[in-house]
C-alpha positions as CSV (number, residue, x, y, z in Angstrom):
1,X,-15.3,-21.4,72.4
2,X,-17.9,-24.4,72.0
3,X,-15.6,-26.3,69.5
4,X,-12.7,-25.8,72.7
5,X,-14.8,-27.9,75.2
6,X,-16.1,-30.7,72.8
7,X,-13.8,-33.6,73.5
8,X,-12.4,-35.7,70.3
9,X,-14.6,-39.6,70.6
10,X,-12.6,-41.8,73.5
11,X,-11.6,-45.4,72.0
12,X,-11.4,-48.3,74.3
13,X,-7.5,-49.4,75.7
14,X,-8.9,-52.8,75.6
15,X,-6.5,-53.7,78.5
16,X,-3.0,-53.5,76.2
17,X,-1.3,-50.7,78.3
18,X,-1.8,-53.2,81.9
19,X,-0.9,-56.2,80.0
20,X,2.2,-55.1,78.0
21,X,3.1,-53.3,81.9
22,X,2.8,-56.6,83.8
23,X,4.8,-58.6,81.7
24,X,7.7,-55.9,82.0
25,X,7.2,-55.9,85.5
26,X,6.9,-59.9,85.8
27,X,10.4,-59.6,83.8
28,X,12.1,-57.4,86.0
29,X,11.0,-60.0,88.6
30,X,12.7,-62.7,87.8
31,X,15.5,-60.6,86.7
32,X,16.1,-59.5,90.7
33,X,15.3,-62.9,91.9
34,X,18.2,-64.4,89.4
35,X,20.5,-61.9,90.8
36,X,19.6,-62.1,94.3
37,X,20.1,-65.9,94.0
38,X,23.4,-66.0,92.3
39,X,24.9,-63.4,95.1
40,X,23.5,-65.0,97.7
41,X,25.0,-67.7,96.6
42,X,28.4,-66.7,95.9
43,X,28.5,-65.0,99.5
44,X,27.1,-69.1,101.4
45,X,30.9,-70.2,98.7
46,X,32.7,-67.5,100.0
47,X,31.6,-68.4,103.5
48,X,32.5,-71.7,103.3
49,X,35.3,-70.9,101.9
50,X,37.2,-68.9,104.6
51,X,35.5,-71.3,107.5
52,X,37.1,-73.9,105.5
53,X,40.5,-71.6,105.9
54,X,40.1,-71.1,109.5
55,X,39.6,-75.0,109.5
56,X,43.3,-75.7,108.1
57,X,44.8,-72.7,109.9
58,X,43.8,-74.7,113.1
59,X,44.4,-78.0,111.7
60,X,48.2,-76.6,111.7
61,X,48.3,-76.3,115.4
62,X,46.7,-79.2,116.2
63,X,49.6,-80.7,113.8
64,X,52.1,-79.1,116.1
65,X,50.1,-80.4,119.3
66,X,50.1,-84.1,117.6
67,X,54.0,-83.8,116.7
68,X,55.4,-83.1,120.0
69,X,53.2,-85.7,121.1
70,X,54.7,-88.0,119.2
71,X,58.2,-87.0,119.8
72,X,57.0,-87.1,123.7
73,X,55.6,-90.5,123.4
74,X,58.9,-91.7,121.6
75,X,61.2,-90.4,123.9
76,X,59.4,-91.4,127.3
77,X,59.5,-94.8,125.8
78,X,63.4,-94.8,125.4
79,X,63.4,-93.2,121.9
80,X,61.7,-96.2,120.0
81,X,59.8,-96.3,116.9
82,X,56.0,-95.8,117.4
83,X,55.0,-99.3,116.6
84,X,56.8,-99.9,120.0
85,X,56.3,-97.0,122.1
86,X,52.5,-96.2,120.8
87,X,51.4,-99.4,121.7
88,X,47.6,-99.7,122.8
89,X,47.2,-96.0,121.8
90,X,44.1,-94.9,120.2
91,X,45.4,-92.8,117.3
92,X,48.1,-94.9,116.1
93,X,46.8,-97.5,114.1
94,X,48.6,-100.5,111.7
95,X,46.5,-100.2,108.7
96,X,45.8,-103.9,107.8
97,X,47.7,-103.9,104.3
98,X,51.0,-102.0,105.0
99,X,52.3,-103.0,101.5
100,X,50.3,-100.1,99.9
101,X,49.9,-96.3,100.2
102,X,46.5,-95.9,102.7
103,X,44.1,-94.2,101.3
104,X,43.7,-90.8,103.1
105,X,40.9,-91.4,105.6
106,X,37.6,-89.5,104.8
107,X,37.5,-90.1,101.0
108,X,36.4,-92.6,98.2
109,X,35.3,-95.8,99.6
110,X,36.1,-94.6,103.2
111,X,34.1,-91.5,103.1
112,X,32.3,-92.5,106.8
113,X,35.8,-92.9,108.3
114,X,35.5,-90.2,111.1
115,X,32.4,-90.5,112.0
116,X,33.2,-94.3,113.3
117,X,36.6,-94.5,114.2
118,X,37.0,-93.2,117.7
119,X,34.2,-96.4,118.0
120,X,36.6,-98.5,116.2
121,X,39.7,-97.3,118.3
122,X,41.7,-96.2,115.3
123,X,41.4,-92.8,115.9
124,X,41.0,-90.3,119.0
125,X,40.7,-86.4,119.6
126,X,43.9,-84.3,119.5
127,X,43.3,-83.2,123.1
128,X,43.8,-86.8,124.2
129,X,46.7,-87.4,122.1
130,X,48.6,-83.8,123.3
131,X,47.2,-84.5,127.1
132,X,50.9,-86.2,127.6
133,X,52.8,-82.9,126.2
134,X,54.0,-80.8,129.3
135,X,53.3,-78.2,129.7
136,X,50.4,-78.5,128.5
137,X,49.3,-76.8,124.9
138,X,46.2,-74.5,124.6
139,X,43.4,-75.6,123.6
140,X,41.7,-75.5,119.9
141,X,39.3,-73.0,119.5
142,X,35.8,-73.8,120.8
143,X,33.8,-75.6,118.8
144,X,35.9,-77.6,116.8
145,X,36.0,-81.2,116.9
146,X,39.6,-82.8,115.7
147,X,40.2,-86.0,115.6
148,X,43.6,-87.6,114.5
149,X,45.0,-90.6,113.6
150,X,48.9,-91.8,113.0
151,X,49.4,-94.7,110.8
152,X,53.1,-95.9,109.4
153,X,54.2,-94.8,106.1
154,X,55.1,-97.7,103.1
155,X,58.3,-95.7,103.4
156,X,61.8,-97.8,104.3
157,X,63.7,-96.3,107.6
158,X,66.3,-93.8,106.0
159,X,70.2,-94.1,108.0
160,X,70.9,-90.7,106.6
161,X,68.3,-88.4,106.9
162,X,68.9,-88.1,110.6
163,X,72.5,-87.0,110.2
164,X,75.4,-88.5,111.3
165,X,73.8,-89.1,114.6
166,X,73.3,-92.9,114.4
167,X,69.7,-92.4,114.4
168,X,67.6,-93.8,111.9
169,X,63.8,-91.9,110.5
170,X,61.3,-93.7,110.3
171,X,58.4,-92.0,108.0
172,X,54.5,-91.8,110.0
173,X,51.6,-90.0,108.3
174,X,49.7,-87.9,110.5
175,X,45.8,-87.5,109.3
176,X,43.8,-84.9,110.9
177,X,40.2,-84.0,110.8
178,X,38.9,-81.0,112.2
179,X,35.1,-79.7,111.7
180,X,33.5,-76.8,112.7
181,X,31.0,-77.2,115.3
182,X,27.8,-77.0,112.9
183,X,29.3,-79.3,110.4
184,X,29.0,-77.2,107.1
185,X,33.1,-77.6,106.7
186,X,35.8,-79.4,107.8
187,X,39.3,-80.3,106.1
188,X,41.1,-83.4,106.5
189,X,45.1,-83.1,106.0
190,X,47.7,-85.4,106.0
191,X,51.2,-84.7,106.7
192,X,54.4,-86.8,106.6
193,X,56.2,-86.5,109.7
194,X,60.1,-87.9,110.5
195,X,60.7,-89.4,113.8
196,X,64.4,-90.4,114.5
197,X,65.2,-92.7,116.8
198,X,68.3,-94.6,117.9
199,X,69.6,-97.3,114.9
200,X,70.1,-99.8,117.5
């Protein structure tokens, strides 16, 4: 029984058991932090993403709000072209070179574009510019701020694409801007929009 109890001589771990287990554990680590930033950061895209969705879906009403404004504005002023009947208006603006395409507002070299043109008076909100549709439209969904502006195409009047009503289209591209009320997203579209009006 005595050679039972006697224990075999104990040799010292020098520390190789903790060391080789923190490095593992400092591994793992990083591993979860890696993972945790690429999701995270995949779900802040995917965010931005559908706000930036929502942001065009209501840029499309606020297209249909700026289009039967301009039909409005044409028609109350005897069915003339813009450049007549939007006289003095804030969001219809005569881009100084009308020989070339305008650039659409927002981008390259006019990047700070909507945050200074209501100052400049070449732009305005699309509540102001549908304010002269009756009945009135309803409003854009809170927090939004959309700003518009209506500038004439490089396009020639067309006699025929109105029909064989003796009007003539005249081609206008509508630039809209809306942004979320925190800023992170906002889309700018631009649409081409016909507006016939009588040849004579």
């Amino acid at each position: 029984m005595a050679a039972l109890n006697r224990r075999a001589p104990h040799k010292p771990q020098q520390g190789f058991v903790l060391l080789l287990t923190l490095i593992t554990l400092l591994v793992l680590l990083f591993g979860v932090l890696f993972t945790m930033r690429g999701t995270l950061l995949q779900t802040a895209m995917t965010g931005n993403t559908l706000q930036r969705q929502k942001d065009v879906q209501a840029s499309d009403l606020a297209l249909r709000q700026v289009q039967q404004a301009i039909i409005q504005t044409a028609n109350s002023a005897g069915d003339v072209p813009l450049e007549i009947a939007a006289t003095g208006k804030a969001w219809f603006y005569i881009p100084p070179n009308t020989g070339s395409v305008w650039p659409v507002p927002g981008t390259g070299t006019a990047a700070a574009y909507w945050q200074s043109c209501q100052g400049s008076g070449t732009c305005d909100t699309v509540a102001n510019v549908a304010s002269v549709i009756s009945p009135a439209p309803p409003p854009l969904a809170d927090g939004y701020t959309a700003l518009v502006t209506v500038v004439p195409t490089n396009q020639p009047t067309d006699a025929y694409s109105c029909g064989n009503t003796g009007f003539t289209a005249t081609y206008y591209d509508i630039f809209l801007h809306l942004q979320e009320a925190n800023a992170t997203t906002a889309a700018t579209t631009e649409t081409v929009f016909k507006l016939c009006t009588p040849a004579s």
